[in-house]
C-alpha positions as CSV (number, residue, x, y, z in Angstrom):
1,X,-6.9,-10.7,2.6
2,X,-4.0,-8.5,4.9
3,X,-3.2,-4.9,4.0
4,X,-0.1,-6.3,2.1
5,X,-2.4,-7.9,-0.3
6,X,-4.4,-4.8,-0.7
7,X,-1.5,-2.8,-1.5
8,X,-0.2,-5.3,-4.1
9,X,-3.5,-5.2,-6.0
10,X,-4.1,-0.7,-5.6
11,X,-4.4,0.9,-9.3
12,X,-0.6,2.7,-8.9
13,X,-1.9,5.2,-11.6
14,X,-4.7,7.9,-11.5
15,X,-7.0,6.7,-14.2
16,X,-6.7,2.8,-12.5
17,X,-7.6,4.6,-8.9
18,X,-10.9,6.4,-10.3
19,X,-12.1,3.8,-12.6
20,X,-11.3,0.9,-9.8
21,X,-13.6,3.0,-7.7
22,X,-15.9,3.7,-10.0
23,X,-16.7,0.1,-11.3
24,X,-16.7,-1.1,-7.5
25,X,-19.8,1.5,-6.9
26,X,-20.9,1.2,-10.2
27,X,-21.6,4.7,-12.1
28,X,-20.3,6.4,-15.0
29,X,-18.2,9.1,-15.7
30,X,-21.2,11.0,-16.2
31,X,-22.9,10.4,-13.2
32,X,-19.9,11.1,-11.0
33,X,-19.4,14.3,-13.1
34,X,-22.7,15.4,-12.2
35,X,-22.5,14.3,-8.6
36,X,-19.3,15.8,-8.1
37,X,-21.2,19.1,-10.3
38,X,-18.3,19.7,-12.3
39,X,-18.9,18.2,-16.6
40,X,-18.6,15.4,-18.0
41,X,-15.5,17.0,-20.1
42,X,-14.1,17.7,-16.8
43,X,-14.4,14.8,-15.2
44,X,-13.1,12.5,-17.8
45,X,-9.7,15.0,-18.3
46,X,-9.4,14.4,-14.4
47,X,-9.9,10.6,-14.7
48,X,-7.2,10.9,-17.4
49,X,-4.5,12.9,-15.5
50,X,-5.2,16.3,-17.8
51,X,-6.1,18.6,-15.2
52,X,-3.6,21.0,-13.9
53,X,-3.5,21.3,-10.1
54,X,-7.1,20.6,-9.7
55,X,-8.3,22.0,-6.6
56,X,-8.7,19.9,-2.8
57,X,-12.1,20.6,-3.2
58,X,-12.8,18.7,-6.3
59,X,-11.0,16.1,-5.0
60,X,-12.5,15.4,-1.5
61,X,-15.9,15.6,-3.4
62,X,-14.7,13.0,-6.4
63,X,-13.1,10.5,-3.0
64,X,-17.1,11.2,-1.7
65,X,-18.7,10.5,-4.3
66,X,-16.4,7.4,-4.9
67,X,-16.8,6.5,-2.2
68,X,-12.8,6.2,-1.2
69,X,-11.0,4.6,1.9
70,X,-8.9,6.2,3.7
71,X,-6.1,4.8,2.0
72,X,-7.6,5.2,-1.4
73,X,-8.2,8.8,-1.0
74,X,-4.3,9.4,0.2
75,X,-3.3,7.8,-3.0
76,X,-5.4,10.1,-5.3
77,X,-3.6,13.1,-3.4
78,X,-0.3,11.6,-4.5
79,X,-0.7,10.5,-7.4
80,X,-2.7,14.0,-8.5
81,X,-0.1,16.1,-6.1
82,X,3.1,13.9,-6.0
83,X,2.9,14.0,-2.1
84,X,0.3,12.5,0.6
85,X,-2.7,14.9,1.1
86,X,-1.9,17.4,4.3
């Protein structure tokens, strides 16, 4: 499979990035939440696109805990951010 193909196939929304992640490592929103140490509430608005500006923090430890690529973890900065993560 080339990058091309990979790109064709990436969730191009947030909740298709974090649950494409999540079923590839196989977990819950609950068990990410708790991972991650933020609630379940909170972890499912996030999956959704409902929290405001959340924090770089919170994200690098949702792309750890997801496990993300390189690649992966640059398009939850944009699509959270609107802009590549700096």
């Amino acid at each position: 499979m080339s990058v091309n193909d990979l790109t064709a196939t990436a969730p191009t929304d947030l909740r298709g990035l974090l649950t494409s992640c999540r079923g590839r490592i196989e977990v819950s929103q609950e068990r990410v939440a708790g991972m991650v140490g933020v609630s379940s509430r909170h972890y499912g608005n996030l999956e959704r696109g409902n929290v405001q500006r959340p924090s770089k923090l919170l994200l690098d430890r949702v792309a750890d805990v997801l496990k993300m690529s390189a690649a992966e973890k640059q398009s939850l900065y944009r699509l959270v951010r609107g802009a590549p993560a700096a």
